[in-house]
C-alpha positions in Angstrom: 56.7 -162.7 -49.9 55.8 -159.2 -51.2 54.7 -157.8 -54.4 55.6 -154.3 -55.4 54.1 -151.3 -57.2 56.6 -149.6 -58.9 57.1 -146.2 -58.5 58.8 -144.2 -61.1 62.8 -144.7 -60.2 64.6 -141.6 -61.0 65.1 -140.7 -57.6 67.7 -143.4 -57.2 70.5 -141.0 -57.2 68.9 -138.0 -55.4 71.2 -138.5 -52.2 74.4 -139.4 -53.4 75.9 -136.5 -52.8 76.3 -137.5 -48.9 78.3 -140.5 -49.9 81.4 -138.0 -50.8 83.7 -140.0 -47.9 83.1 -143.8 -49.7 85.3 -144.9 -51.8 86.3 -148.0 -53.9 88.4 -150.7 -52.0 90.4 -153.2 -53.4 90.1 -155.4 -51.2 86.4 -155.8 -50.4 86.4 -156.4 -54.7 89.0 -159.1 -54.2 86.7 -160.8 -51.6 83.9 -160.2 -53.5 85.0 -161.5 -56.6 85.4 -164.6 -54.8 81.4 -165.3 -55.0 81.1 -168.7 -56.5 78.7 -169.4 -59.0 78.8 -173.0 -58.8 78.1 -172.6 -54.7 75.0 -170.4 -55.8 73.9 -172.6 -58.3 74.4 -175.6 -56.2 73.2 -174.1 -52.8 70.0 -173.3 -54.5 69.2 -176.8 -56.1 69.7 -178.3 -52.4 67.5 -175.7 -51.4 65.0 -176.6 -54.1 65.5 -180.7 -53.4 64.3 -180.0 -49.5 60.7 -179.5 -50.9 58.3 -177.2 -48.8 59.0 -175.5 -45.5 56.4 -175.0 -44.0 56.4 -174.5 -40.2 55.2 -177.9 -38.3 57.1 -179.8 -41.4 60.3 -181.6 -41.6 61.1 -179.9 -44.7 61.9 -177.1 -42.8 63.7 -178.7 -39.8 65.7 -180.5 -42.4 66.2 -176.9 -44.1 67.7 -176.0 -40.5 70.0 -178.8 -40.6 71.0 -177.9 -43.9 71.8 -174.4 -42.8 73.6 -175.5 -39.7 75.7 -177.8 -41.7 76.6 -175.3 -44.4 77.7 -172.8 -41.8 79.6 -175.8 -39.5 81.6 -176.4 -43.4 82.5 -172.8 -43.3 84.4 -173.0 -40.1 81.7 -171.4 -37.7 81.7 -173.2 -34.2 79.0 -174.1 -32.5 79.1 -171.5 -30.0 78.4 -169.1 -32.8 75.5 -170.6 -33.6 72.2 -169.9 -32.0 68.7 -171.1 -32.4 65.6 -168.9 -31.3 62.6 -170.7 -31.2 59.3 -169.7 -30.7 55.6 -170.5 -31.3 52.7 -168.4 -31.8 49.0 -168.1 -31.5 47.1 -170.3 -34.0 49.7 -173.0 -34.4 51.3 -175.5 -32.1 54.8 -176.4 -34.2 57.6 -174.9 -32.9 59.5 -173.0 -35.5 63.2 -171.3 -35.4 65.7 -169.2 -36.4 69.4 -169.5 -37.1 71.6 -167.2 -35.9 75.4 -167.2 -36.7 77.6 -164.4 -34.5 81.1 -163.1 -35.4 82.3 -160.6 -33.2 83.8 -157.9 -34.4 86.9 -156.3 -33.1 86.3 -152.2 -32.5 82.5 -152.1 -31.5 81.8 -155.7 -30.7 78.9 -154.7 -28.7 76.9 -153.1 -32.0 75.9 -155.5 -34.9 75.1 -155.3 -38.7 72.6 -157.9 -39.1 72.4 -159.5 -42.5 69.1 -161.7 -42.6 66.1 -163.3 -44.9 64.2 -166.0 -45.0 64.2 -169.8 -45.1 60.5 -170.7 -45.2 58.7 -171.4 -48.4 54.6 -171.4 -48.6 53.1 -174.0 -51.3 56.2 -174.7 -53.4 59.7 -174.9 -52.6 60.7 -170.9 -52.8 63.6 -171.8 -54.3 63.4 -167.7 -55.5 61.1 -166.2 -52.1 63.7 -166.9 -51.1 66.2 -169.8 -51.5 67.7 -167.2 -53.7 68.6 -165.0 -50.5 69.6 -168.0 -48.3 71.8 -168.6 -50.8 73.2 -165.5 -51.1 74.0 -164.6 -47.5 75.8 -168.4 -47.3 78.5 -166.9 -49.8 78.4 -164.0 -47.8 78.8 -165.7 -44.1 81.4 -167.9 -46.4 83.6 -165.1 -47.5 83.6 -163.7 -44.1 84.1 -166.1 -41.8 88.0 -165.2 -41.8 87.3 -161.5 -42.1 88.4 -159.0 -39.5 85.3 -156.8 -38.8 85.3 -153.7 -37.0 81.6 -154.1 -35.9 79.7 -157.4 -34.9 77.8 -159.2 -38.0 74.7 -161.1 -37.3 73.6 -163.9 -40.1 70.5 -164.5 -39.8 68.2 -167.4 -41.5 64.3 -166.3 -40.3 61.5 -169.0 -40.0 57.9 -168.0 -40.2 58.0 -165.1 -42.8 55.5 -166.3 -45.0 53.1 -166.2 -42.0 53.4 -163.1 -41.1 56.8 -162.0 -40.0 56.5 -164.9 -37.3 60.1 -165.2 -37.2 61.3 -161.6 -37.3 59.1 -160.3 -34.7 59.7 -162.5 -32.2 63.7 -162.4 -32.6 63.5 -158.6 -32.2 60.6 -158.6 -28.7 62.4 -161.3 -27.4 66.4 -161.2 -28.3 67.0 -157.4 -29.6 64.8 -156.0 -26.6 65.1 -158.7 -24.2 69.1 -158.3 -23.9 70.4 -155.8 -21.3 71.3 -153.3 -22.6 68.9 -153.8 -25.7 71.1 -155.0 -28.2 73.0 -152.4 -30.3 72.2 -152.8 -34.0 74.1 -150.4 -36.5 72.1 -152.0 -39.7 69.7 -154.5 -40.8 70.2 -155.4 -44.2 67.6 -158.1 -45.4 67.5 -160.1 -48.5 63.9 -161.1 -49.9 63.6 -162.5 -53.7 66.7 -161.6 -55.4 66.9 -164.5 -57.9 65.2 -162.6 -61.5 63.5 -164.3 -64.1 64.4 -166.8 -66.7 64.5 -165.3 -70.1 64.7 -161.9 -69.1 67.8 -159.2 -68.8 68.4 -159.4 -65.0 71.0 -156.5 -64.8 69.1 -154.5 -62.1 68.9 -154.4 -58.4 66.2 -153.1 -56.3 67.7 -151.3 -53.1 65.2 -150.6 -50.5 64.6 -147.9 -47.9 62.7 -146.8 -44.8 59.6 -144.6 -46.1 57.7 -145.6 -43.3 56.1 -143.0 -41.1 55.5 -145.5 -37.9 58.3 -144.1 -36.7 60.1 -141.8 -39.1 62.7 -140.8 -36.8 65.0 -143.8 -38.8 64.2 -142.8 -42.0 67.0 -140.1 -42.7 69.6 -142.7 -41.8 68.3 -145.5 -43.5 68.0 -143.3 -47.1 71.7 -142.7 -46.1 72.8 -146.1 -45.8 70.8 -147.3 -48.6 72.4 -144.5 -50.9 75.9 -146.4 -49.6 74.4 -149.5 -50.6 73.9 -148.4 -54.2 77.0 -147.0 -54.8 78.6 -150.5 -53.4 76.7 -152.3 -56.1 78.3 -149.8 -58.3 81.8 -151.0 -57.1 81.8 -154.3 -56.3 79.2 -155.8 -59.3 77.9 -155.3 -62.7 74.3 -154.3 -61.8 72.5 -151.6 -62.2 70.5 -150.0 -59.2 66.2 -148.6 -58.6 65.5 -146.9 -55.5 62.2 -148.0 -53.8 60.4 -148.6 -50.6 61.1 -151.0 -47.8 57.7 -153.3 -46.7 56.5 -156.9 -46.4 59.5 -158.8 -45.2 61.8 -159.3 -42.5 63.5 -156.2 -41.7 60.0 -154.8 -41.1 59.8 -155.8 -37.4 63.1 -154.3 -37.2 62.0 -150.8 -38.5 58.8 -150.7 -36.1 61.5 -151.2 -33.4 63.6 -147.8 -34.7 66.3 -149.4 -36.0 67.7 -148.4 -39.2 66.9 -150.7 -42.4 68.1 -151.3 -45.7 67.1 -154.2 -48.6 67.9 -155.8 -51.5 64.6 -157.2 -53.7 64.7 -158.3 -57.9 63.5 -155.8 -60.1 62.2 -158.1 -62.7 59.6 -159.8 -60.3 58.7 -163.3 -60.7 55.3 -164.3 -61.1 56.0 -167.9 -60.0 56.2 -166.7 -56.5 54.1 -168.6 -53.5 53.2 -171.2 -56.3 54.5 -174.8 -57.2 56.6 -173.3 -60.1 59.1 -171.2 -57.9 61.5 -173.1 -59.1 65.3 -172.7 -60.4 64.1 -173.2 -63.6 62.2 -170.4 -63.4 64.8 -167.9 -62.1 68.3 -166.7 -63.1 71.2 -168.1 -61.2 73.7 -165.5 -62.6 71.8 -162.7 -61.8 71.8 -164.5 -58.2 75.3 -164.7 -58.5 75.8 -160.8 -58.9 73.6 -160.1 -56.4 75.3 -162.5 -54.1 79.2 -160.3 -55.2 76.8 -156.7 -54.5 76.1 -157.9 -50.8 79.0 -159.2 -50.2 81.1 -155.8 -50.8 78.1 -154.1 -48.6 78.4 -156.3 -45.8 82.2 -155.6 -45.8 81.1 -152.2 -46.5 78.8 -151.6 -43.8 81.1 -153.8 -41.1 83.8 -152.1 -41.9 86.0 -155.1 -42.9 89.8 -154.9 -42.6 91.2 -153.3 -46.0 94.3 -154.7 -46.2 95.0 -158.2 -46.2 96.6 -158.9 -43.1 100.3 -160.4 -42.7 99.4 -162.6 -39.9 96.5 -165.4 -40.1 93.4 -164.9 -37.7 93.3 -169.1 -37.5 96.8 -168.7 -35.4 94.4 -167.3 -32.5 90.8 -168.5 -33.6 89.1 -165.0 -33.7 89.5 -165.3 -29.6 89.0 -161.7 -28.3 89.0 -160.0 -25.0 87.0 -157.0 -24.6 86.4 -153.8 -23.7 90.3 -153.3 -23.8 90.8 -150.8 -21.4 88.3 -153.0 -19.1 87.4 -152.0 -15.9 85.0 -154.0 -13.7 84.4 -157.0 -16.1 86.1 -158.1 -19.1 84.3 -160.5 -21.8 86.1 -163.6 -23.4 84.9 -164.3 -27.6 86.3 -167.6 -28.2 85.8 -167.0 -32.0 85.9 -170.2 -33.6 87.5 -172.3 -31.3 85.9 -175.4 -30.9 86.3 -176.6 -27.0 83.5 -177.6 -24.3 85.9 -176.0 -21.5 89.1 -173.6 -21.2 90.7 -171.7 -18.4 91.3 -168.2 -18.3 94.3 -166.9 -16.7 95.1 -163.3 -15.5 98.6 -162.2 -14.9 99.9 -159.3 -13.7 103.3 -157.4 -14.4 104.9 -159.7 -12.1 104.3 -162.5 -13.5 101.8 -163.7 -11.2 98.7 -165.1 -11.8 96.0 -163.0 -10.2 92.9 -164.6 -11.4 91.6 -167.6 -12.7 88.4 -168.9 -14.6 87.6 -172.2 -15.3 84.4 -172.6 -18.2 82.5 -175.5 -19.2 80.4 -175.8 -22.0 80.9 -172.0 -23.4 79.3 -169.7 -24.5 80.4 -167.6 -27.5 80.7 -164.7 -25.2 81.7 -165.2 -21.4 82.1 -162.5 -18.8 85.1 -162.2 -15.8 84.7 -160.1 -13.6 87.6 -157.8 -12.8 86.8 -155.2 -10.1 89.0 -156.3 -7.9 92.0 -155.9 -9.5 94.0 -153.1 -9.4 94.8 -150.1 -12.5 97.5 -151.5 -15.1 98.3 -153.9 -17.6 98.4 -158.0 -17.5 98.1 -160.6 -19.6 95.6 -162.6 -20.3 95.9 -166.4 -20.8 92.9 -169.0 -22.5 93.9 -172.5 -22.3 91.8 -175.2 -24.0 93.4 -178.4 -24.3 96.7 -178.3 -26.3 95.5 -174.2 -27.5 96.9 -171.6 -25.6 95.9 -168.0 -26.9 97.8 -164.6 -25.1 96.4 -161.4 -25.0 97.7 -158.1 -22.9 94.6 -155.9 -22.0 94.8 -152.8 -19.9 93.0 -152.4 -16.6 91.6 -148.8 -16.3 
């Protein structure tokens, strides 16, 4: 959506003295180097093919679909996946977001958000911003089989390109409507990352909070953003400019204090919000790089497991009980396990079964209540069909 001024970019390494504790993991290169160019280069002419998404158009409900189906292919259940819709003054189409959820497994109450984009405004926007659709696709790809220590949040915004539409409702009516307000560690959004045709795309814009409405986030966000820089370093072949944060989706996010971070092209396009955004037009390698430099952040910034580990997370599809020690409730993430019902069981020491919930149609995240059971350990049973899953949790 935005266009930029560029400010001289020397400063881009002013801060990176506080990043003396990161260092390079194998690992998050291994799963990064796993980017596919053909899935970029593929994603984006489906992307192209769906024509104009504009909100009140099937274009862009058939751009949802699309979405939905790519993240289904991936192995994300349905109970991951949540639409927010919402309208707004001036128009009567009913426009939504996507939002896929994998719970993480230390602080799965507090959430990196990776987001951009999936409206267009005159052409296609296969660049502004198929190109960061794309992109966070390999990323939710990658990491859909992941260990995480904190919560990740993919999400796909509607309405950017008339205003923010999207953004600003998800954070007035999801971030502050939960109770608590929900606990986000990062946004990291991804606006126009696809470079121009012809040119030497080798260089990646990394964006932080100037902004002084508040500027309480600021400090933290040049922090993080200084991280982000030295992952590109690590885990692609790009080059890095430091610049300002404005004009796209995380913006809603900053007016709410919450600390922001960005990737945007530094070769701008010019074919932008015309007929001519087009793959033709951009540089699917360069999209490609930039896909391998998020995807080490996210992992980065998520704190990924960094080792592989010797046991598969499919033998208990990412089913998690938490907070473990619990005390007066205790909240069931059924992962990826694809079920309308299951049973909870809770036994004690004994062997005897102390509680028992029955759910239909699930949520991703379900609460029992424990409060009146006494201080120890049991174990916990989820039944669903022929899947039984065990799990010991402490009772505080």
């Amino acid at each position: 959506m935005k266009k930029r001024n560029y400010l001289p970019t020397i400063i881009a390494f002013l801060f990176l003295n506080v990043l003396q504790s990161q260092t390079f993991i194998q690992r998050y290169a291994d799963i990064a180097n796993q980017v596919s160019q053909s899935n970029i280069t593929t994603n984006l002419t489906e992307y192209e093919a769906l024509g104009v998404k504009r909100r009140g158009t099937a274009a862009l409900q058939n751009t949802l679909d699309w979405l939905k189906n790519k993240y289904t292919s991936f192995g994300y259940s349905a109970s991951q996946m949540t639409e927010d819709s919402y309208t707004y003054s001036g128009s009567t189409a009913v426009c939504k977001n996507l939002i896929i959820t994998k719970v993480g497994t230390v602080y799965p109450n507090t959430y990196v958000i990776v987001c951009g984009h999936y409206d267009s405004i005159v052409g296609t926007g296969t660049n502004d911003n198929g190109s960061g659709v794309v992109s966070i696709l390999e990323m939710a790809r990658l990491l859909q089989n992941v260990p995480t220590e904190y919560s990740i949040k993919f999400i796909n915004f509607s309405g950017e390109e008339d205003g923010l539409k999207g953004s600003q409702h998800f954070v007035s009516s999801v971030v502050n409507g939960t109770t608590p307000k929900m606990d986000i560690r990062l946004v990291f959004n991804l606006d126009e990352v696809g470079g121009v045709a012809g040119l030497t795309n080798n260089n990646i814009t990394c964006e932080r909070d100037t902004n002084n409405s508040p500027s309480t986030n600021n400090a933290v966000s040049a922090t993080f953003t200084n991280e982000l820089i030295t992952c590109v370093g690590y885990y692609s072949p790009l080059q890095t400019t430091l610049s300002y944060a404005y004009a796209s989706d995380y913006m809603p996010f900053q007016a709410n204090n919450e600390i922001i971070t960005g990737f945007f092209e530094t070769n701008e396009t010019s074919h932008k919000h015309s007929a001519t955004d087009l793959l033709v037009n951009m540089d699917p390698v360069y999209n490609f790089n930039v896909a391998k430099a998020a995807t080490g952040a996210i992992l980065h910034f998520a704190k990924a497991e960094t080792a592989l580990s010797t046991t598969t997370i499919d033998q208990d599809f990412q089913v998690s009980f938490y907070p473990n020690p619990a005390k007066d409730s205790l909240h069931i993430n059924i992962g990826v396990l694809k079920t309308t019902e299951y049973k909870v069981s809770v036994v004690d020491s004994n062997g005897k079964v102390v509680l028992v919930k029955e759910v239909k149609n699930p949520k991703l995240i379900e609460t029992l209540q424990i409060s009146s059971l006494s201080k120890g350990m049991y174990l916990v049973q989820l039944q669903s069909e022929d899947k039984q899953i065990f799990k010991k949790i402490l009772i505080d």
